[in-house]
C-alpha positions as a printed Julia matrix, in Angstrom:
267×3 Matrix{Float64}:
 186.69  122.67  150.28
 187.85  119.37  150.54
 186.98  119.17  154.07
 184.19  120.09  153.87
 182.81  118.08  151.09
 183.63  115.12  153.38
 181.87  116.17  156.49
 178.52  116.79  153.63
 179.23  113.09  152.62
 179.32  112.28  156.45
 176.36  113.8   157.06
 174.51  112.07  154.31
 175.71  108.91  155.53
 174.01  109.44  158.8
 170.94  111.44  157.95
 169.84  109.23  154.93
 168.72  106.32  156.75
 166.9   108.14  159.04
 164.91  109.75  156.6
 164.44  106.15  154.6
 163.02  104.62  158.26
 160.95  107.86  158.04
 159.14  106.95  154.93
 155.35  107.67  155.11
 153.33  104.47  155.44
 150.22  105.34  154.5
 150.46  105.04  150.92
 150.98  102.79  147.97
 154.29  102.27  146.57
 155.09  100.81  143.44
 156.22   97.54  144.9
 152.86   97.26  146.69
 151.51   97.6   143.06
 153.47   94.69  141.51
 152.43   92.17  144.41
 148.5    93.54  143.48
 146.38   90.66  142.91
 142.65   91.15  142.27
 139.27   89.22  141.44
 137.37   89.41  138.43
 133.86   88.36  137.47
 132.6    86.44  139.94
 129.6    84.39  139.13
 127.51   81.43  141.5
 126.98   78.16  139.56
 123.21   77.37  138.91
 122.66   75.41  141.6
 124.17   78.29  144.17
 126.76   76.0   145.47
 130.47   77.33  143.75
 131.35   80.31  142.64
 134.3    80.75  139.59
 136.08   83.56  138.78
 139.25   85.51  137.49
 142.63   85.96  139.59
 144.45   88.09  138.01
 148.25   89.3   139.24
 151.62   90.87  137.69
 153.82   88.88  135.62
 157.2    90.78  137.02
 159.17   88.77  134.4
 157.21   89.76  131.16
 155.49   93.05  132.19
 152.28   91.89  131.74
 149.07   91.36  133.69
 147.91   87.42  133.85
 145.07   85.68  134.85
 143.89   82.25  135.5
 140.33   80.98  136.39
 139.54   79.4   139.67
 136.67   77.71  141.43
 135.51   77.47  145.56
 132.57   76.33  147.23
 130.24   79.5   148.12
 131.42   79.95  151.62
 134.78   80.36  150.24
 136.32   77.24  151.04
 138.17   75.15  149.41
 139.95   77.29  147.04
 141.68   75.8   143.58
 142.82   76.98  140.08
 141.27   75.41  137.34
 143.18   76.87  134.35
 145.05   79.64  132.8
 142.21   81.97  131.52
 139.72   84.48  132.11
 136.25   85.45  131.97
 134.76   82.11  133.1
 130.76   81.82  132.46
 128.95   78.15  133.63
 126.64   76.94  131.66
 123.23   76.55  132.11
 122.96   72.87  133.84
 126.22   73.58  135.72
 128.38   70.62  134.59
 130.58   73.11  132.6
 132.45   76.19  132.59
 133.68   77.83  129.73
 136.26   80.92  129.68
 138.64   82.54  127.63
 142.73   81.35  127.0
 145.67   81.32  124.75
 145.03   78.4   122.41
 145.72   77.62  118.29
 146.68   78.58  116.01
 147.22   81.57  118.13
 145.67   84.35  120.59
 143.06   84.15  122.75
 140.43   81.2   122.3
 136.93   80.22  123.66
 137.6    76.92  125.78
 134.69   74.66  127.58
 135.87   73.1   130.41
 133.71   69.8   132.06
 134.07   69.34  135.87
 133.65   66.0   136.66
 136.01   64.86  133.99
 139.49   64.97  134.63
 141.92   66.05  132.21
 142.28   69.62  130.04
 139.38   71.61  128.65
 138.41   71.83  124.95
 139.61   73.85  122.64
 135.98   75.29  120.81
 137.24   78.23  118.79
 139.91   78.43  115.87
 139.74   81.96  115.06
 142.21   84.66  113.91
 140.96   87.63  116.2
 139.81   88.03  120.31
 136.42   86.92  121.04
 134.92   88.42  124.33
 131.24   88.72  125.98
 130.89   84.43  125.5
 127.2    83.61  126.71
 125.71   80.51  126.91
 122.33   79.88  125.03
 120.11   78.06  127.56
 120.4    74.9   126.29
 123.84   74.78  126.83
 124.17   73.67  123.24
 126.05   77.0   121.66
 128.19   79.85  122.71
 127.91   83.29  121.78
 130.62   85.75  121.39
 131.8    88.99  120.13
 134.55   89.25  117.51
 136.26   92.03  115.34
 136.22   91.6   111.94
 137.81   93.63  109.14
 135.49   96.52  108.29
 135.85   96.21  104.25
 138.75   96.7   101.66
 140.12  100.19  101.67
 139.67  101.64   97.89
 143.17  102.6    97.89
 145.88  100.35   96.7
 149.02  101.67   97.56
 149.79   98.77   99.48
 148.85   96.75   96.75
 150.83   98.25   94.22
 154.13   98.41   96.73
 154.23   95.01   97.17
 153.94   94.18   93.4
 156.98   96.18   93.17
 158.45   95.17   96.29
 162.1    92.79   95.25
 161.71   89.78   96.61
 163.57   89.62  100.95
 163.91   93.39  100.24
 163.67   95.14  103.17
 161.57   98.46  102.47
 160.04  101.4   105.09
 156.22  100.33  106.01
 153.34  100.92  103.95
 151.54  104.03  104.1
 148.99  104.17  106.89
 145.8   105.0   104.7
 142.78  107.21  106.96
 139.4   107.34  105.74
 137.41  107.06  109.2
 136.83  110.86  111.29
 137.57  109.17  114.41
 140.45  107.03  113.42
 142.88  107.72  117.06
 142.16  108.12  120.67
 143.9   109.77  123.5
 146.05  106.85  125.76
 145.52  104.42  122.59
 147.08  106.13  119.32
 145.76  104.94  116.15
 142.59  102.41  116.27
 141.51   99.28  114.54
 139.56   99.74  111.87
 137.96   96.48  112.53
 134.17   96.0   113.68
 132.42   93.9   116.85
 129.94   91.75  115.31
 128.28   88.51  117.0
 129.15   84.79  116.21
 127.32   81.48  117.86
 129.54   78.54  117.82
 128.59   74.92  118.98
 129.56   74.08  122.34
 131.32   70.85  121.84
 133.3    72.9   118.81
 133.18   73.49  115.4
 133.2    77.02  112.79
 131.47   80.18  113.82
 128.6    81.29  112.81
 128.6    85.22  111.4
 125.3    86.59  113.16
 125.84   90.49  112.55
 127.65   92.01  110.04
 128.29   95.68  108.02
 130.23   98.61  109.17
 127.81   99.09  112.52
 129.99   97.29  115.28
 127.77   96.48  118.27
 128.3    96.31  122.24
 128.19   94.16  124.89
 125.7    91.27  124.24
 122.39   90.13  126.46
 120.44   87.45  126.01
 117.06   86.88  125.92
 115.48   84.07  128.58
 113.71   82.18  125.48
 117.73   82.03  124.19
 116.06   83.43  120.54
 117.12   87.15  120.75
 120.0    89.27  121.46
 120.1    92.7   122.46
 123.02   94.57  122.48
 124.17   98.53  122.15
 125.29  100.38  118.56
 125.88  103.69  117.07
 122.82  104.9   114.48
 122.85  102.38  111.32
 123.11  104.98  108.53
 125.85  106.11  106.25
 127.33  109.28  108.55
 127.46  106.98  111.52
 130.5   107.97  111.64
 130.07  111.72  112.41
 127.75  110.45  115.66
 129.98  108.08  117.52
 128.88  109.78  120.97
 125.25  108.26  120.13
 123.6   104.94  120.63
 120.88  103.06  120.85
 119.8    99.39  121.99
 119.43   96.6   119.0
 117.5    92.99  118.83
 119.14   90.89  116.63
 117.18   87.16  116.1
 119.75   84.41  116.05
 117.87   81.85  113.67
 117.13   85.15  110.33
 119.88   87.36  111.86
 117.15   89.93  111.08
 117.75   93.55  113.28
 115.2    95.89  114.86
 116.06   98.86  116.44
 114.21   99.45  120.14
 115.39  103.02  120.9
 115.61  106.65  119.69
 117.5   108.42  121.75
């Protein structure tokens, strides 16, 4: 037996890298997928001449994608990083380029970079949650974005109560995860924020959001109108059981200046 166990270890020994040189080729391998690197949102300046956009690759160290915003002529020359970020968006005159990054107090942040001024961009945002979709209104004078915001107080207050009770550095089992939504989980996800997507302007140069949209209806991604007045954007039906019809939607105007909403479908 003992022989041959060592003429099966032999054979291994030879056979093995054979098979290894004999390793299909035609297919991705995990290591191909690490060294990915892809582009994201592309968009021409104004004038036609540059294009920005997102380059995004695999932080091996952290296990985590990252992405940093980068500019080239529209030939694709002259190829350069700008800035850690993502989603960049020029503004309407072209002189500036604003785009999403880590900033303070913490998380992501809505920064305005100028190009013909040397130096970093400006901070414009302060807020405690992610804001996405940023549009420029076509004066270039504000930014719009979409933020979740808590969707209300729950009307329980077990929480409350716990941490009345709670010893002071005692170290106690979390709270009690309180459910009052139908759809409250999703497959791939777990359990979801109970937060809601509602629409903020902000002033270019910086300074405190404005609240545009508010109540329990969260609402999609945002579209401007050309006269910069209106936005349109996608949301489930405005009614109490809203809830119950989460498959349905239909497109909203929302006017920035009253913040008043009409609804322009009925599907």
């Amino acid at each position: 037996m003992r022989a041959l166990a060592c003429r099966v270890l032999l054979l291994l020994l030879v056979v093995a890298p054979g098979l290894q040189a004999q390793r299909p080729t035609d297919r991705l391998t995990l290591q191909d997928y690490l060294e990915w690197e892809s582009v994201q949102a592309p968009r021409f300046s104004p004038d036609g001449r540059q294009i920005v956009f997102g380059r995004r690759w695999v932080d091996k160290l952290n296990d985590r994608w990252e992405t940093s915003v980068w500019i080239m002529d529209a030939d694709g020359s002259r190829p350069r990083a700008l800035h850690t970020g993502s989603a960049p968006v020029w503004s309407p005159d072209g002189t500036r380029i604003a785009y999403l990054a880590q900033g303070e107090p913490r998380g992501t942040q809505v920064f305005v970079k100028w190009l013909d001024v040397d130096g970093p961009a400006t901070q414009i945002t302060r807020v405690t949650e992610t804001p996405s979709d940023i549009t420029w209104t076509p004066d270039g004078k504000s930014l719009l974005f979409r933020m979740s915001v808590p969707a209300g107080e729950s009307s329980w207050r077990v929480e409350r109560q716990l941490n009345q009770l709670k010893p002071r550095n005692a170290t106690w089992t979390a709270a009690p995860r309180i459910v009052e939504k139908v759809v409250y989980r999703r497959d791939g996800t777990g359990f979801t924020s109970d937060n809601v997507s509602h629409l903020f302007l902000v002033p270019a140069d910086g300074g405190t959001p404005r609240q545009i949209t508010d109540g329990e209806w969260g609402i999609g991604a945002i579209n401007l109108t050309p006269d910069g007045r209106t936005v349109l954007y996608s949301s489930g039906p405005r009614t109490a059981e809203a809830q119950y019809a989460w498959r349905e939607s239909d497109i909203y105007a929302v006017d920035l200046n009253t913040g008043a909403i009409r609804q322009l479908t009925t599907r």
